[in-house]
C-alpha positions as CSV (number, residue, x, y, z in Angstrom):
1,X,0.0,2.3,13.3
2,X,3.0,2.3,10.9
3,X,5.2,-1.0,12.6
4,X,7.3,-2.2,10.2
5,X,8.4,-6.3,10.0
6,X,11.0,-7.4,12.4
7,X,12.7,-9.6,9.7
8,X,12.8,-7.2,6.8
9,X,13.7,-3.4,8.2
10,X,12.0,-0.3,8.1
11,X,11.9,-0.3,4.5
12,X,8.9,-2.9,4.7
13,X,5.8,-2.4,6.1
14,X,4.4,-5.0,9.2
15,X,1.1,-6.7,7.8
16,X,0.9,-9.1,10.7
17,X,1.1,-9.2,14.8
18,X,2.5,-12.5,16.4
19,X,2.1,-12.3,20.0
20,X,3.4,-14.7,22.3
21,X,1.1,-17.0,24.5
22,X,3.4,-17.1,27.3
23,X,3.0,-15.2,30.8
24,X,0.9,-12.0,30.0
25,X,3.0,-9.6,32.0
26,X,6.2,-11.1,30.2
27,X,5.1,-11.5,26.5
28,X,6.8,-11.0,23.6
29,X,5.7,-9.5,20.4
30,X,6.7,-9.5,16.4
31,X,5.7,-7.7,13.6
32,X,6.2,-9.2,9.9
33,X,5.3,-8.5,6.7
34,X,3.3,-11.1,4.8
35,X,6.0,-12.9,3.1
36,X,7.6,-13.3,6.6
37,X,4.3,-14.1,8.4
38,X,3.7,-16.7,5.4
39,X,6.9,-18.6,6.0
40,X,6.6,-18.3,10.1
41,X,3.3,-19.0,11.5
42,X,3.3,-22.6,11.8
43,X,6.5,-22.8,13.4
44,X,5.2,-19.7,15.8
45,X,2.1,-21.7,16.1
46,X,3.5,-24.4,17.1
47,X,5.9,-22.9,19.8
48,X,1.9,-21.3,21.0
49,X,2.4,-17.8,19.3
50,X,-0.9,-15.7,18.4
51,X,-0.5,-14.2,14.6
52,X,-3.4,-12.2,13.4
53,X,-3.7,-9.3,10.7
54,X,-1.9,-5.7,11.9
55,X,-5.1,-3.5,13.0
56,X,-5.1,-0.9,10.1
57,X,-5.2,-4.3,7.7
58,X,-2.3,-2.7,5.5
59,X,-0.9,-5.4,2.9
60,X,3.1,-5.9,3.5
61,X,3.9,-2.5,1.6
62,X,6.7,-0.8,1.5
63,X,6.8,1.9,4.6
64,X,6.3,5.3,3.1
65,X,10.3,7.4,3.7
């Protein structure tokens, strides 16, 4: 999986999944880099988002061109 954060563009790898904790069928998702996910997760947390790691574990790299 290649995703790249939401915030940042294409030029920077995703190195973490928010997910949001709402009605399954309607849920929303993000993908952010580290710096992003740093800055974000208690204020997703506190609105009842999920954040974990991305699954291949990739540090918030930049996406290969």
């Amino acid at each position: 999986m290649q995703e790249t954060c939401d915030r940042c563009g294409p030029a920077v790898r995703a190195a973490y999944r928010a997910v949001s904790a709402g009605q399954l069928y309607l849920c929303a998702q993000l993908y952010l880099c580290g710096h992003c996910a740093g800055q974000l997760t208690p204020a997703l947390r506190a609105q009842g988002w999920i954040v974990w790691p991305t699954a291949d574990g990739s540090p918030g790299q930049r996406a290969a061109a």
